[in-house]
Each structure stands twice: as structure tokens, then as C-alpha cells.
C-alpha positions as CSV (number, residue, x, y, z in Angstrom):
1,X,6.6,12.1,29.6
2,X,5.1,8.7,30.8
3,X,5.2,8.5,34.2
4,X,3.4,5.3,35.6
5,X,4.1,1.6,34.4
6,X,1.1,1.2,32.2
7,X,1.8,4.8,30.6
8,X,5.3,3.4,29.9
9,X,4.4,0.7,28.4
10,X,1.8,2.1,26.4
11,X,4.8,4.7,25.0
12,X,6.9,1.2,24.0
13,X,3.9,-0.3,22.1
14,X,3.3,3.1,20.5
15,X,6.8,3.0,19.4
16,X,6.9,-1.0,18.1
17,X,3.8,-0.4,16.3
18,X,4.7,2.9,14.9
19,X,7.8,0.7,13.5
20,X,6.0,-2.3,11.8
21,X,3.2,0.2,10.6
22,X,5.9,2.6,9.0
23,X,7.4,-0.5,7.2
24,X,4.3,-1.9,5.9
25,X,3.7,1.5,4.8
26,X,7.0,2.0,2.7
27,X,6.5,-1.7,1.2
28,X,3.0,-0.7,0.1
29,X,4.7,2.3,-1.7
30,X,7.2,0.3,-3.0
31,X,4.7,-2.0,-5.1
32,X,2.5,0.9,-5.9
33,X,5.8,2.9,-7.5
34,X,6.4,-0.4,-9.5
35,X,2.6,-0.7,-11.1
36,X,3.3,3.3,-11.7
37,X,6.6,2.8,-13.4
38,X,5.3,-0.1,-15.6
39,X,2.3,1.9,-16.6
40,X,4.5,4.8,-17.0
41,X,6.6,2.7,-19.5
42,X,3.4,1.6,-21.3
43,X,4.2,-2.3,-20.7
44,X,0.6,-3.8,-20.5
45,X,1.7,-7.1,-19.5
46,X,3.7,-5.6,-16.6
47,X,1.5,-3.4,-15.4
48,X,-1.0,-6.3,-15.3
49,X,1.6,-8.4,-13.0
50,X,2.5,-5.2,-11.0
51,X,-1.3,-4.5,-10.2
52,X,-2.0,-8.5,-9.6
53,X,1.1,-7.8,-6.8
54,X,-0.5,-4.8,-5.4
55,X,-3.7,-5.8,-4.4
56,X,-3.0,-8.3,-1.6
57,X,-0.6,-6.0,-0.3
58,X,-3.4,-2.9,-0.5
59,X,-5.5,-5.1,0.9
60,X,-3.5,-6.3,3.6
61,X,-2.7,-2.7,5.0
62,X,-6.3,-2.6,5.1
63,X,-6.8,-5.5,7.5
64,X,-3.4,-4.0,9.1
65,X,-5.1,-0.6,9.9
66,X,-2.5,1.1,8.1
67,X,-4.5,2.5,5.2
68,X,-8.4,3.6,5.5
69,X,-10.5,0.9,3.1
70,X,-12.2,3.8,1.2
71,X,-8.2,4.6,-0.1
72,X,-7.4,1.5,-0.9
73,X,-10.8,1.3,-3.1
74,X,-10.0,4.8,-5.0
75,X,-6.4,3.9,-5.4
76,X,-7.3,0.0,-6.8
77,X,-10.2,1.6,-9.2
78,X,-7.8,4.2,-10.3
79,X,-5.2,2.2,-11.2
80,X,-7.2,-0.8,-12.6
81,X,-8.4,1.5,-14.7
82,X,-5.2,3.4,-16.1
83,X,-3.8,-1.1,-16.9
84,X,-6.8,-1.5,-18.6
85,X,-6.5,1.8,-20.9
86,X,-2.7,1.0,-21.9
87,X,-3.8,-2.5,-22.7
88,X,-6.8,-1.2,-24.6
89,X,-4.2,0.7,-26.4
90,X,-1.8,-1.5,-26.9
């Protein structure tokens, strides 16, 4: 348990950060589950506009610190390359 003022505080910034950080988190998800669902339907043109949607938002929990920019890299090159195969196919 914190116990002097700056230890207190510290525990309150912990917890406002942890808040944001969680949000940005789940809103990151929330555009990567839509570029999965459009390749997952095999619609190239809105995969394409779900992966154009993800990448500032990738990139921003970059900048953030939410997300490590090695993860970001291998999720954006995985997927870039799973749009470009259904619209090679399609």
C-alpha cells in the first residue's frame, strides 16, 4: 500500500494511465477484428479500407507506448500481405 504523498500519487497515475492505455488497447483490437472479418469474408475492396484504417491507429499505439514497434511491424506485414493475396485472387 502507498504510504507517502508521492507514492500515492504515483498509484493514481498508474491507475489513469492503466485506463486510457486499456482503451486504446481495445480500440486497436476493434479495427484489427474488422480488417480480419473483411478478409475473412474475402471482400478485397474492404479489407483494403479496413487495413488503410488500421495503420494510423497501429501506429499510434506505437507513439502511445501501448504496443512494442517490432509488433506493430509483424502484425502490419502480416496482414498487408493476407489483403494483397485475396485481391490477387480476386
Amino acid at each position: 500500500m502507498a504510504n507517502t504523498p508521492q507514492s500515492k500519487k504515483r498509484a493514481r497515475q498508474n491507475d489513469a494511465r492503466a485506463t486510457v492505455n486499456k482503451a486504446r488497447r481495445s480500440r486497436i483490437r476493434t479495427f484489427l477484428r474488422k480488417v480480419e472479418e473483411a478478409i475473412a469474408s474475402g471482400n478485397a475492396d474492404s479489407a483494403k479500407d479496413a487495413l488503410r484504417a488500421v495503420q494510423p491507429e497501429l501506429s499510434r499505439g506505437v507513439t502511445k507506448g501501448v504496443l512494442h514497434k517490432n509488433t506493430v511491424a509483424r502484425k502490419m506485414s502480416r496482414l498487408s500481405s493476407r489483403v494483397k493475396a485475396i485481391s490477387a485472387s480476386a
